[in-house]
C-alpha positions as CSV (number, residue, x, y, z in Angstrom):
1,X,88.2,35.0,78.0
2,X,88.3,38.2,75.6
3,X,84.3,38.7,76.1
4,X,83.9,37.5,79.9
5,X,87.4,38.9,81.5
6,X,88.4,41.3,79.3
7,X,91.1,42.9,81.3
8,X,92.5,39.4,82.2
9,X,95.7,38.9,79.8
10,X,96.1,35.4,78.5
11,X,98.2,33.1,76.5
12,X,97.5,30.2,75.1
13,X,99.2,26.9,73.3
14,X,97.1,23.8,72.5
15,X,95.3,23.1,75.9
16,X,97.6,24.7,78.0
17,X,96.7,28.2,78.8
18,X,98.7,31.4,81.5
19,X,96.5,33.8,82.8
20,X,97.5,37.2,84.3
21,X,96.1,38.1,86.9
22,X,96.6,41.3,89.7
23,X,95.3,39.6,92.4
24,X,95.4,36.2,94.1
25,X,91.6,36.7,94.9
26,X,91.0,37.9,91.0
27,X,93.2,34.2,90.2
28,X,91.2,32.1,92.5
29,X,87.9,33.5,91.5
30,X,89.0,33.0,87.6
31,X,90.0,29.3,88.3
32,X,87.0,28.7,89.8
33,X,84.6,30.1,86.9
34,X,87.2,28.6,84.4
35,X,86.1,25.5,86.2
36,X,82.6,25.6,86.3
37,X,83.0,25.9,82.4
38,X,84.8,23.1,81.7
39,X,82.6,21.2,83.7
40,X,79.7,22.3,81.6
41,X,81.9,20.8,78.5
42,X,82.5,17.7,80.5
43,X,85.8,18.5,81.0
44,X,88.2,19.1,84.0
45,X,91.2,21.1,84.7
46,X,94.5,18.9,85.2
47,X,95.0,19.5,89.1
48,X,98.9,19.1,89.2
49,X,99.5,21.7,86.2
50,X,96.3,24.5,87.3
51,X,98.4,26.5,89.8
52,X,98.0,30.2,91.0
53,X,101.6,31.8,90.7
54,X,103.4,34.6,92.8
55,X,105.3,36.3,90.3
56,X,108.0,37.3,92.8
57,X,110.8,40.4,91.8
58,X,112.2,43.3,93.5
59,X,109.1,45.0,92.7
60,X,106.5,42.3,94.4
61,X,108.2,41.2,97.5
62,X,104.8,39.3,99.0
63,X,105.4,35.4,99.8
64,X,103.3,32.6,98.4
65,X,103.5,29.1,98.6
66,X,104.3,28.4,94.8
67,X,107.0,31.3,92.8
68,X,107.5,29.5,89.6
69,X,106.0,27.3,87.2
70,X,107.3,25.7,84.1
71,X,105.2,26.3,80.4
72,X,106.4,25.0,76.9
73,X,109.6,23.6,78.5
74,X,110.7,27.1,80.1
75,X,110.3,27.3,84.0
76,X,109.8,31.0,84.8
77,X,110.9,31.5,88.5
78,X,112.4,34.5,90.3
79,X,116.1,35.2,88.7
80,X,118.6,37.5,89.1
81,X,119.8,40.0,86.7
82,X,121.7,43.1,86.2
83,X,120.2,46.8,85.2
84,X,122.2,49.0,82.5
85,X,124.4,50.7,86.0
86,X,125.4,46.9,86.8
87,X,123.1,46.7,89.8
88,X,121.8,43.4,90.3
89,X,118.3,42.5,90.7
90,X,115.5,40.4,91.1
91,X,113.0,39.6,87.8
92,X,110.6,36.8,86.8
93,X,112.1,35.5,83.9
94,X,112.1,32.0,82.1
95,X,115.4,29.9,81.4
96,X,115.0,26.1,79.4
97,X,114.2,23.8,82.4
């Protein structure tokens, strides 16, 4: 990942992996080079878990099909929350699922 996409952020536990992405082209085209190297290793990604995420929040109001996901037992999903002037919000933030 460091050496190929570079500017891609990425984290990683076991064989479970996030990838941040800008774009929903830059996610797709990731997903599908990501698979095309697996598949050199003999090895597939697990099609119910590999998902391309809208990270939804008052900054990113775009729609998408799928707006949260769930990662080391947190689901991280659009929430509300309150700024310092008690304003409320709307973030991407995880909570145990």
């Amino acid at each position: 990942m460091r050496r190929t996409f570079p500017r891609i952020p990425f984290e990683r536990y076991a064989d479970d992996a996030i990838c941040h992405c800008r774009t929903r082209q830059e996610a797709e085209h990731l997903k599908a080079v990501l698979e095309k190297r697996l598949a050199a290793c003999h090895l597939t990604l697990h099609s119910q878990k590999t998902q391309v995420v809208y990270c939804k929040d008052s900054n990113r109001r775009g729609t998408h099909p799928q707006v949260h996901f769930t990662f080391l037992g947190f689901t991280f999903r659009p929430r509300m929350a309150k700024n310092r002037w008690g304003k409320l919000f709307t973030c991407f933030l995880p909570a145990v699922s």
